[in-house]
C-alpha positions in Angstrom: 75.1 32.9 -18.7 74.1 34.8 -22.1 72.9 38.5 -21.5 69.3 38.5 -21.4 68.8 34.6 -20.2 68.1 36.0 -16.7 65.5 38.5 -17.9 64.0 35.4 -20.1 63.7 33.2 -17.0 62.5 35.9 -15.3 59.9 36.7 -17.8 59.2 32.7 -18.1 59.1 32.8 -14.1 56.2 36.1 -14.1 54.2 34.2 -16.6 54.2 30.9 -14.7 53.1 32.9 -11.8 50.7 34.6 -13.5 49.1 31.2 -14.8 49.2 30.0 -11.3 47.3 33.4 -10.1 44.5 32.5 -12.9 43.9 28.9 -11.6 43.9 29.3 -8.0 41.9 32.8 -8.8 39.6 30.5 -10.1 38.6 27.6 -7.5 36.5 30.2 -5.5 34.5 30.7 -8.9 34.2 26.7 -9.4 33.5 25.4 -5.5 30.3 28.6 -6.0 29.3 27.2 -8.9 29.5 23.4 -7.3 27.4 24.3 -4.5 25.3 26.4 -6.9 24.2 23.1 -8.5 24.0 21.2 -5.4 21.3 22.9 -4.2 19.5 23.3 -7.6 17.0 20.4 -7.3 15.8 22.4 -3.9 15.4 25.7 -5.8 14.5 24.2 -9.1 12.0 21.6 -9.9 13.1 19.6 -13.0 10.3 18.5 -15.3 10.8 14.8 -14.0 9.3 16.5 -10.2 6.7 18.5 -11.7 5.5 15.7 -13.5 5.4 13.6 -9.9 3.9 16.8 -8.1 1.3 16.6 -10.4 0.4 12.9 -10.7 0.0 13.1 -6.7 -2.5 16.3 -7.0 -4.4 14.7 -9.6 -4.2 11.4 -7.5 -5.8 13.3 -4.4 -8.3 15.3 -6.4 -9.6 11.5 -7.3 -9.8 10.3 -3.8 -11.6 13.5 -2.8 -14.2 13.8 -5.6 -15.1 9.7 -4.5 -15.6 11.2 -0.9 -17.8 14.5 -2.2 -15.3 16.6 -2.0 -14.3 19.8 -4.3 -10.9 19.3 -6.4 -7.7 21.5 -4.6 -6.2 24.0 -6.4 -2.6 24.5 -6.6 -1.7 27.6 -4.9 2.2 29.1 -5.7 3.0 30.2 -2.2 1.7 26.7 -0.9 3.7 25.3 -3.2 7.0 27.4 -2.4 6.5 26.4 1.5 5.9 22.2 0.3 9.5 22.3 -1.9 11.1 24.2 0.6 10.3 22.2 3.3 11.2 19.2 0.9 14.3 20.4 0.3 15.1 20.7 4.1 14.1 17.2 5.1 16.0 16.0 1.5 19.2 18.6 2.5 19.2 17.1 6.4 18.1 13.4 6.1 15.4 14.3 9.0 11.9 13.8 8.1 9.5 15.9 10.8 7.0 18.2 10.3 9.7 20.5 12.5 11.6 22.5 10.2 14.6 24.5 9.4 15.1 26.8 13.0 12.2 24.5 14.9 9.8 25.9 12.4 5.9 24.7 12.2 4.2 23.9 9.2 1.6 27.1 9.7 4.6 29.2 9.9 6.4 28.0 7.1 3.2 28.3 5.2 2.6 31.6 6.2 6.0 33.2 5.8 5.8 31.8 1.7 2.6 34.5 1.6 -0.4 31.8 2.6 -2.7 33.5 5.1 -4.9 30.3 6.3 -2.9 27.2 6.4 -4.8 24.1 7.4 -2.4 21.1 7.3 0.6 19.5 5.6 1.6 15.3 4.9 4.4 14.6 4.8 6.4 11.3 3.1 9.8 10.3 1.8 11.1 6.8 0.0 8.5 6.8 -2.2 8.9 6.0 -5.6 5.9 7.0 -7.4 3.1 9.6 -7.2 0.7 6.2 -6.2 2.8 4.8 -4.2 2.6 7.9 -2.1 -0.6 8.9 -2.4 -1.3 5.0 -1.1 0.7 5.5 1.3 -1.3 8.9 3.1 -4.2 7.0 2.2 -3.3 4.2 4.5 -2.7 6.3 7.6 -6.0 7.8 9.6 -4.3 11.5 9.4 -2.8 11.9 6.4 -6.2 10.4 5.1 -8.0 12.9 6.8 -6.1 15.9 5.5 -6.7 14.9 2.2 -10.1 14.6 2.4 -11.1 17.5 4.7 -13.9 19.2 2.1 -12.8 23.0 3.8 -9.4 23.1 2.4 -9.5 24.6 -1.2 -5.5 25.1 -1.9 -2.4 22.5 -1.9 0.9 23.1 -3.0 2.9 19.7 -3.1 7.2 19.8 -2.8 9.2 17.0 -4.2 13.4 16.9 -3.5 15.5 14.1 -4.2 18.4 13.7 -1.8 21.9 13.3 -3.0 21.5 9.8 -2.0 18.8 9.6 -4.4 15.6 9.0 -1.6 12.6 11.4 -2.4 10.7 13.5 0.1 7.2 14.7 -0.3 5.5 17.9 1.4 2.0 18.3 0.6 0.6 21.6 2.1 -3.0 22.4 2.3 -5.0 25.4 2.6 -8.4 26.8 3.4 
């Protein structure tokens, strides 16, 4: 052995350790930032889903102005409780109006800052803001939320599970 080929392999040996330190110092970073972007679409609404929230409000401000009723108005904490109960259902594969810790739709509504909830639809699978919308109008309850003239404010939720299967939350409001 030549006089300083130890202290090389050493030195080799430090920095191979130290490049191993960096990478697996750095998987914590990279499995946050994964989940991180998992749960995006829940905290996020990309322009595709605002686009769809919107096509179903201006869909059910139709059917109610043909039934004498005054347009809803998008409220912000209605619409925080409608995405995150969205994003449950979507997170969960369950679809109930039961929620994250057995929670009711008046609770979640309230807890987002809505004082006077007054009822929420709910609907997954569906493709398109009409196809939806048809779809509540089809059934005797959701039909009747929708066109209950006392409720003033809606917030709608749309979440795409990673399996691709939309869920809808449409919460209303007096």
């Amino acid at each position: 052995m030549q006089p300083g080929q130890h202290g090389e392999r050493q030195f080799h040996s430090m920095r191979s350790i130290t490049k191993r330190l960096a990478l697996i110092s750095m998987i914590p970073a990279t499995l946050l930032g994964m989940v991180l972007l998992a749960a995006a679409p829940a905290q996020a609404a990309p322009t595709s889903v605002v686009n769809l929230q919107n096509g179903i409000n201006t869909l059910i401000n139709a059917e109610r102005a043909s039934h004498g009723c005054k347009p809803l108005t998008v409220d912000g904490h209605l619409l925080t409780a409608a995405r995150a109960h969205s994003a449950y259902m979507a997170q969960t594969g369950s679809f109930s109006h039961t929620g994250r810790g057995s929670s009711t739709f008046d609770y979640r509504i309230k807890t987002a800052g809505y004082s006077k909830p007054s009822a929420e639809n709910i609907a997954y699978g569906y493709r398109s803001a009409a196809e939806v919308v048809k779809g509540w109008m089809n059934s005797p309850g959701h039909r009747a939320n929708i066109l209950n003239c006392k409720s003033a404010r809606v917030g709608v939720g749309a979440v795409y599970a990673a399996n691709g299967t939309p869920y809808y939350t449409q919460d209303f409001g007096y």
